[in-house]
C-alpha positions in Angstrom: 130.0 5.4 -165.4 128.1 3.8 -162.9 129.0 4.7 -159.0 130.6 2.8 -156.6 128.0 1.5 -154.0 129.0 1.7 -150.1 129.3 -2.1 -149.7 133.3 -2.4 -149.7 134.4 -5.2 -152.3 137.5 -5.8 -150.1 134.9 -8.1 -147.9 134.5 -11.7 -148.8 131.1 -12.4 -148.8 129.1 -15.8 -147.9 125.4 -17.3 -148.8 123.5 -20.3 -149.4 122.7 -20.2 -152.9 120.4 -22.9 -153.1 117.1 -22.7 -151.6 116.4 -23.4 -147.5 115.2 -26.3 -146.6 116.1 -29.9 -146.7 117.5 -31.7 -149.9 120.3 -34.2 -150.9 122.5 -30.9 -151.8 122.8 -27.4 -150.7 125.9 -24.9 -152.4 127.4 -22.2 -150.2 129.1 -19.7 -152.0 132.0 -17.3 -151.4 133.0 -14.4 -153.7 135.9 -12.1 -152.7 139.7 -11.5 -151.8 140.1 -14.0 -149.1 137.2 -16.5 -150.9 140.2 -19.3 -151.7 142.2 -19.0 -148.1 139.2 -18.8 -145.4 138.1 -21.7 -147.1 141.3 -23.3 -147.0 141.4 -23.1 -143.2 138.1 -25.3 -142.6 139.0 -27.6 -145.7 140.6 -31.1 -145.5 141.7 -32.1 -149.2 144.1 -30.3 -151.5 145.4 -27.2 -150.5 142.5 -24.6 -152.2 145.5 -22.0 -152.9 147.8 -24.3 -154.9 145.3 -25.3 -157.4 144.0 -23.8 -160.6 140.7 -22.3 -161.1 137.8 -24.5 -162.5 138.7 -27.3 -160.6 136.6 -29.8 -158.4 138.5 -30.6 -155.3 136.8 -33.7 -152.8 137.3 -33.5 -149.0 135.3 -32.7 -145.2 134.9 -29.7 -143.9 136.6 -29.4 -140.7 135.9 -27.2 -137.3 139.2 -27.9 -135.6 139.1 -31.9 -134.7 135.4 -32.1 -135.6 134.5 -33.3 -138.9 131.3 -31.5 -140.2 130.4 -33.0 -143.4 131.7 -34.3 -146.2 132.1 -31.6 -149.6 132.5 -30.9 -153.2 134.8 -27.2 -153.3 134.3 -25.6 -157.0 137.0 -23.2 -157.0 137.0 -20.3 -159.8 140.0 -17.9 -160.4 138.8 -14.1 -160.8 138.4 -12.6 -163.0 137.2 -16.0 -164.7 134.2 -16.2 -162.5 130.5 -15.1 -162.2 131.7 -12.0 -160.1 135.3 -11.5 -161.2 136.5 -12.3 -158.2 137.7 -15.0 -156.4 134.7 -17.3 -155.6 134.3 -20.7 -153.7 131.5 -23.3 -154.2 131.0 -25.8 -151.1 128.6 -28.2 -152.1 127.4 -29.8 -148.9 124.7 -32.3 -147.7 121.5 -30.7 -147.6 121.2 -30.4 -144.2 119.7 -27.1 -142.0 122.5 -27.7 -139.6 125.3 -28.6 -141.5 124.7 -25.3 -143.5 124.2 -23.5 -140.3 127.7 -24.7 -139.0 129.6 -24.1 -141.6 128.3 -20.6 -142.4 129.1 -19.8 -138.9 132.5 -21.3 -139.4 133.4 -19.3 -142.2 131.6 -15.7 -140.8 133.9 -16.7 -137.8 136.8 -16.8 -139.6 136.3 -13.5 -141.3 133.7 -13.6 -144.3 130.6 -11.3 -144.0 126.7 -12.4 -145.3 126.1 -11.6 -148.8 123.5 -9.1 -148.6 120.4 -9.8 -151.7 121.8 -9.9 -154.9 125.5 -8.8 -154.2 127.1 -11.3 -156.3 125.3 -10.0 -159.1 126.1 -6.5 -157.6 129.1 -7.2 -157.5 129.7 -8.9 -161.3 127.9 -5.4 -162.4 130.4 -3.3 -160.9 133.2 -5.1 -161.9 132.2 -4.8 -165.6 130.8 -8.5 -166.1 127.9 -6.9 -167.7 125.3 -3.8 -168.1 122.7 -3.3 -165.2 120.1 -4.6 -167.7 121.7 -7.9 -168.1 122.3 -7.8 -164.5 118.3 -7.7 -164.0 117.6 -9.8 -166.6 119.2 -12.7 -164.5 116.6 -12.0 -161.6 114.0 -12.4 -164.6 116.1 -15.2 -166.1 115.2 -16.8 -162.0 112.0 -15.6 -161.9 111.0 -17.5 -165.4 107.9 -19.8 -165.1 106.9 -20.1 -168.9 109.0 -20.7 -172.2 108.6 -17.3 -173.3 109.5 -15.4 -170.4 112.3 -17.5 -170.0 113.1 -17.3 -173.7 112.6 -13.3 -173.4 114.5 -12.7 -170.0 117.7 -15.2 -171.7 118.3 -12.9 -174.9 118.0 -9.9 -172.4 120.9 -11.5 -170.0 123.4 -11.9 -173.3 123.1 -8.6 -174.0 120.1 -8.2 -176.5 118.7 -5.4 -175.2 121.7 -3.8 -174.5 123.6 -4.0 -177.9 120.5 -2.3 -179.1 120.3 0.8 -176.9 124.0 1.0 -177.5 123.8 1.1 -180.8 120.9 4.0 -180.2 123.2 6.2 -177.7 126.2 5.7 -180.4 124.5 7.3 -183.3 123.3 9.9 -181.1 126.6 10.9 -179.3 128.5 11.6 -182.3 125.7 15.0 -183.5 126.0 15.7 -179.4 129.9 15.9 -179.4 129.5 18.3 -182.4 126.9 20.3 -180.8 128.8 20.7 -178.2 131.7 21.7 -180.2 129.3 24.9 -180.9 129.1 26.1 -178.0 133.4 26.3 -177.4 133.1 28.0 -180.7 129.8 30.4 -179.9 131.2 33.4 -180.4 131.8 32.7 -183.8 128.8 31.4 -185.0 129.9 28.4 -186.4 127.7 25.3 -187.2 129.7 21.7 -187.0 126.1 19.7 -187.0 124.3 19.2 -189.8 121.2 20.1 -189.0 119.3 18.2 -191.8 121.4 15.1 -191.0 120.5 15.1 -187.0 116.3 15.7 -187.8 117.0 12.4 -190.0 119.2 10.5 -187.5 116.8 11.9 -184.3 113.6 10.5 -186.8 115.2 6.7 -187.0 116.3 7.0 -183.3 112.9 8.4 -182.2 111.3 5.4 -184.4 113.4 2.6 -182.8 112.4 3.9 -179.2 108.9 4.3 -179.8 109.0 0.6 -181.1 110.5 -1.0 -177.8 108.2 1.4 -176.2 105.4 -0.1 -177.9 106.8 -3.5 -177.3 106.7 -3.1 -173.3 102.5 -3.7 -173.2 103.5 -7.0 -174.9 106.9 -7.5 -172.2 104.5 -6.7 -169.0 102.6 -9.8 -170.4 105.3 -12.3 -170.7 106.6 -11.4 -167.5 103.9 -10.6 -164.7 101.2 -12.7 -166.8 97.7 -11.8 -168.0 95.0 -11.7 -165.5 91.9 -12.7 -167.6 88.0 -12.7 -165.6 85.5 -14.6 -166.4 82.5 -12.8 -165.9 78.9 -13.5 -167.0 75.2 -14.4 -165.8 74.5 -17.5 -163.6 74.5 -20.3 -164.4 75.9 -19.5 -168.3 79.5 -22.0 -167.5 81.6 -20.3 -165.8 82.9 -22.7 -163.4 82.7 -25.7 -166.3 85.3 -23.4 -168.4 87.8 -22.6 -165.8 88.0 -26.4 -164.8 88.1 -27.1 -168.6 91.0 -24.3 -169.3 93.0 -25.5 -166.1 92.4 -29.0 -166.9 91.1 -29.8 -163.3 88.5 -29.6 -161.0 89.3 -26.3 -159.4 85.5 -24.9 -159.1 82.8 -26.5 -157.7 80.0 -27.1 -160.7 76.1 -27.1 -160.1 72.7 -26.4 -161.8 72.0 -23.9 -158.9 72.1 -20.6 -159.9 75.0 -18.3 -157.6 77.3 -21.4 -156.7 79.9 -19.0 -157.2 80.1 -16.8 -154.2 83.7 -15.6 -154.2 86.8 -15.5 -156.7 88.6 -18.7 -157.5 91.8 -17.8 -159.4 94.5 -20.2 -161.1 97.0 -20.0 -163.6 97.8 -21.8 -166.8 100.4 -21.7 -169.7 99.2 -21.2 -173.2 102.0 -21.3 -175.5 104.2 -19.7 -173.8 102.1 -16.7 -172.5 100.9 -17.2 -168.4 96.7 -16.6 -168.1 96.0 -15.9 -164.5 92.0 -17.3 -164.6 89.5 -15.9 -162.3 86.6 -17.3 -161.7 83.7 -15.0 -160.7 80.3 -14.7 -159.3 77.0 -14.4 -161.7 76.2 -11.0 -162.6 72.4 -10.7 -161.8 70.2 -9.0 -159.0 70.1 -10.5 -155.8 68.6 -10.4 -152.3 71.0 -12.8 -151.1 73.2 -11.1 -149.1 76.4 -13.5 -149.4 75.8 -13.6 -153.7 75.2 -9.7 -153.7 78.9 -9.7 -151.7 80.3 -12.0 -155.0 78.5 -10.0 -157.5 80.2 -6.7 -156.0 83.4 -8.1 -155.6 82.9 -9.4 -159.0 82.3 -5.9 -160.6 85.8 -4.9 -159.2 87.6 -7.6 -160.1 85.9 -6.8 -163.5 87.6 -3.2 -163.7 91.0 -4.3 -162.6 91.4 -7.0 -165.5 94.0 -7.6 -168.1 91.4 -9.4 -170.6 87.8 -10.3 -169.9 86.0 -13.5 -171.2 82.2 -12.5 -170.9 80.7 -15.8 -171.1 77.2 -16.4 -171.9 74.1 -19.6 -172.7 73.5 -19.3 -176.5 70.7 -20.6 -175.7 69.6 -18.1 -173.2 70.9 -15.1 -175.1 70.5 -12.8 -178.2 72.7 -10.8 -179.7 71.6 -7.6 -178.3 70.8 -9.1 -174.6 74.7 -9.9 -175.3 76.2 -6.3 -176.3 74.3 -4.7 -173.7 75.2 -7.3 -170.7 78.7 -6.1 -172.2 78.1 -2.6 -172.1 76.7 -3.0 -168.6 80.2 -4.2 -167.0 80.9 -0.4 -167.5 84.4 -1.8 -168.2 87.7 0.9 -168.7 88.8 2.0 -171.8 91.5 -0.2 -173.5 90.4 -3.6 -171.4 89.5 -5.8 -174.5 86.7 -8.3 -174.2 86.1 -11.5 -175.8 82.6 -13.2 -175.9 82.5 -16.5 -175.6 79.1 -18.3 -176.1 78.7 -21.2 -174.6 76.2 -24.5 -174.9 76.8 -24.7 -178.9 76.2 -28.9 -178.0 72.4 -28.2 -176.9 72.2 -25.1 -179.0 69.6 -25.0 -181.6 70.4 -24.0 -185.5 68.7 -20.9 -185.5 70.5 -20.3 -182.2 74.0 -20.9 -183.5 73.1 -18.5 -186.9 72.3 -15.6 -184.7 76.7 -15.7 -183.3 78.1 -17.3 -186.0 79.5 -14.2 -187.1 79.2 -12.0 -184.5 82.5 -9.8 -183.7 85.0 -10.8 -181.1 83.0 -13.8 -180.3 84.1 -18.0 -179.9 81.7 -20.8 -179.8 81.9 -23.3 -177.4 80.5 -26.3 -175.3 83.2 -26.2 -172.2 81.5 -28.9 -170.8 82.8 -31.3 -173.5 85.5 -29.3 -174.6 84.4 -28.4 -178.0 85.5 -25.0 -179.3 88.5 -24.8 -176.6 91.7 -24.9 -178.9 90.3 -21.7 -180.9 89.5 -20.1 -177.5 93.0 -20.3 -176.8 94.3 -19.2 -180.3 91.8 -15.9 -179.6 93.0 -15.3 -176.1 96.9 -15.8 -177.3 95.6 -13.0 -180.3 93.9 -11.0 -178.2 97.1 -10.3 -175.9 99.9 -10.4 -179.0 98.2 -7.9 -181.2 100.1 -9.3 -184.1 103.4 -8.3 -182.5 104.7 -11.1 -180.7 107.6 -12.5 -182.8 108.2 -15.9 -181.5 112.0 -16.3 -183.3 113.2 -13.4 -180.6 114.5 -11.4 -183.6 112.7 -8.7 -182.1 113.7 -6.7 -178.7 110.8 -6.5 -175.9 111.3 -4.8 -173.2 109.8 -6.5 -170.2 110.7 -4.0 -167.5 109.1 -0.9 -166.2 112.1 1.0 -165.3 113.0 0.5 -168.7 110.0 1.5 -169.8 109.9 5.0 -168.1 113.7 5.7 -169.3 112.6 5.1 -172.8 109.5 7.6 -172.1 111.8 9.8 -170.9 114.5 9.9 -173.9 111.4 9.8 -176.4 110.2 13.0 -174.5 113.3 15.0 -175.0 114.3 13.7 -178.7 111.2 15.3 -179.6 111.9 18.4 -177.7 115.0 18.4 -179.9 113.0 18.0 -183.2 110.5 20.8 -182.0 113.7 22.7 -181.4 115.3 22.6 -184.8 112.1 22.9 -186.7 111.8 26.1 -184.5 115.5 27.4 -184.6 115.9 26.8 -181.7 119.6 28.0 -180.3 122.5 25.0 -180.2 122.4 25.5 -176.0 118.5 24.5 -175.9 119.3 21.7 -178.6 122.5 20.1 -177.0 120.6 19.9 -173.4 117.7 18.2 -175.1 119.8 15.9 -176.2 122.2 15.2 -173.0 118.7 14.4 -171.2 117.9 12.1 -173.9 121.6 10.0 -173.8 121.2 10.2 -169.7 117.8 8.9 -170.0 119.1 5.7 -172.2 122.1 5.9 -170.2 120.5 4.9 -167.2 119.0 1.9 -168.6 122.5 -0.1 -169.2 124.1 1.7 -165.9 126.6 3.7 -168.1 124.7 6.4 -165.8 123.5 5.8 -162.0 123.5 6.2 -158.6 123.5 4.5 -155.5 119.6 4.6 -154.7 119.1 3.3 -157.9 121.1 0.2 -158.4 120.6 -0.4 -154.2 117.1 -0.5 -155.4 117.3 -3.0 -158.4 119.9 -5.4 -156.3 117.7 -5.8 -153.1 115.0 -7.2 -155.3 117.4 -10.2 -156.3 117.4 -13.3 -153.8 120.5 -14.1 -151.3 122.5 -15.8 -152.7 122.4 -14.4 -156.6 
């Protein structure tokens, strides 16, 4: 069960829910017990309290004999609403002021601010759904490409969820047994099958490790991949970020060290966000404002998702090439994809020496040759064959996630180690409690209120 956070849910609570700031509309919304009469007593239309939920209602919002503005009220019934409760929509002109006014009308009458994320708090506690559907919205908000959105939408209707359940079900039923051992100790009885829970704990274990596995892939889609381009002068740098982004981002010249500093961009490639960054030539230099870019370069080097060594076919052989590579010094588990560039003023002997070098794309980013199977290999490069683009499969996207899974995988094997060892049904049922908490804690059917005060604050006002 999760626990009952300080915030009373006898308050009614108030917030803009569209964005600050000037626009034709702007929706403030009330969720709680006296949501329906407070705004009664500033509206001028049907009275709020005779009509049914679901219904639009047209009329001004009124501070005694002052009009304020004209409104839209969406009234929903609990628990047939987003939060359960009783919740009000005023859809006002999207006017600063009249926002300001008639918050201040309504906190004067007796609602409080929302505090971040409360509504969703508040839908959460009142059983509208798990706490990972209830971050999954915040995802769901935070969406800026097709797949996250795609991802963070199955998530929010219970994907994920219906899958650790199913986990936690299979494994409660050998824990309720085990458990039955030890009221029954004395008497040395065995109610678990111990070759059926090794098998059940081997599927279980299996299916964790998977959405485990599908998290490196999750962190992708959602915080997107930051990819450096790093190389020599003067090799086309510059010419392929412009090309990628489709703009002209960085400046381009025949000098060598143009580049001084980091130009970074972003761009969607079927569905997966590239975070570009544009770097300084890697070379000796006396210079003391290049030798600053090269430096800063090298770092930005080691703290990359993917890196796109480019290099000038026709400056380059394929040794010069793996030991520029080696030379970045990069950490294990960064992949690297060469991209040779130039292929349009490249001679045929030239082109023979890459054509079938490993890990490496040919291209002339000044024309644009070559760039579609760039993309394919970058999009490769981060799926690793596991993306499955028809959402049949679960991803996790979120770190906290993540660490409960590590944590359930880490005591299912203890239980494993335990029965191969003979281990004693105390040692075996604790094992497993840890591992149901541990899964537990990812839905909210286990919690506290540090945790889910931590997860709501990260939600906007308003949500």
């Amino acid at each position: 069960m999760a626990l009952a956070l300080p915030v009373s849910l006898t308050d009614t609570i108030i917030a803009l829910s569209t964005p600050p700031g000037a626009g034709a509309i702007a929706l403030i919304r009330l969720s709680g017990p006296d949501a329906v009469r407070l705004t009664d007593e500033v509206f001028a239309g049907k009275r709020l309290r005779d009509q049914p939920g679901h219904t639009l209602h047209y009329g001004t919002v009124r501070d005694g004999a002052r009009i304020l503005d004209e409104v839209v009220v969406s009234l929903f019934r609990g628990p047939h609403s987003y939060t359960r409760e009783d919740v009000v929509e005023i859809s006002t002109h999207g006017s600063d002021y009249i926002v300001q006014e008639v918050m201040a009308l309504l906190t004067r009458r007796g609602a409080r601010l929302a505090e971040a994320g409360e509504f969703t708090k508040r839908a959460f506690l009142h059983g509208a759904f798990d706490l990972a559907q209830a971050e999954a919205v915040a995802d769901l908000i935070a969406a800026d490409s097709a797949l996250s959105h795609q991802v963070a939408l199955q998530q929010m209707r219970g994907g994920f969820s219906q899958e650790l359940k199913d986990l936690r079900g299979r494994l409660v039923q050998f824990a309720a047994l085990l458990e039955l051992e030890l009221d029954f100790g004395e008497e040395d009885v065995e109610f678990a099958d111990r070759t059926g829970l090794v098998q059940l704990l081997q599927e279980v274990q299996q299916l964790v490790r998977r959405l485990l596995r599908s998290f490196e892939l999750g962190n992708v889609i959602k915080n997107g991949v930051t990819t450096v381009i790093a190389g020599r002068p003067n090799a086309g740098k510059s010419t392929l970020l412009n090309a990628l982004l489709n703009e002209e981002r960085a400046i381009v010249s025949e000098v060598a060290g143009t580049t001084r500093d980091l130009i970074e961009d972003e761009v969607s490639i079927d569905g997966i966000r590239f975070r570009f960054v544009d770097t300084a030539g890697l070379r000796d230099t006396t210079d003391v404002v290049e030798s600053i870019g090269v430096e800063r370069t090298r770092k930005r080097v080691q703290q990359a998702a993917l890196v796109v060594y480019l290099f000038d076919i026709t400056a380059t052989t394929p040794t010069q090439l793996k030991a520029e590579i080696q030379g970045l010094s990069l950490p294990a588990g960064i992949p690297v994809l060469a991209v040779g560039n130039k292929l349009d003023v490249a001679s045929d002997p030239e082109l023979l020496a890459f054509q079938h070098h490993p890990d490496t794309v040919l291209i002339a980013a000044s024309r644009g040759d070559g760039l579609d199977e760039l993309r394919e290999t970058l999009l490769a490069k981060v799926r690793g064959g596991g993306l499955d683009r028809t959402g049949a499969s679960t991803i996790v996207t979120n770190l906290r996630h993540a660490q409960s899974l590590e944590q359930a995988a880490h005591h299912l094997d203890a239980v494993l180690t335990g029965l191969s060892m003979g281990a004693g049904t105390e040692l075996l049922a604790a094992d497993l409690r840890h591992a149901l908490a541990a899964l537990g804690q990812i839905t909210g059917e286990i919690s506290n209120d540090d945790l889910l005060t931590s997860i709501f604050t990260q939600f906007c006002i308003g949500k």
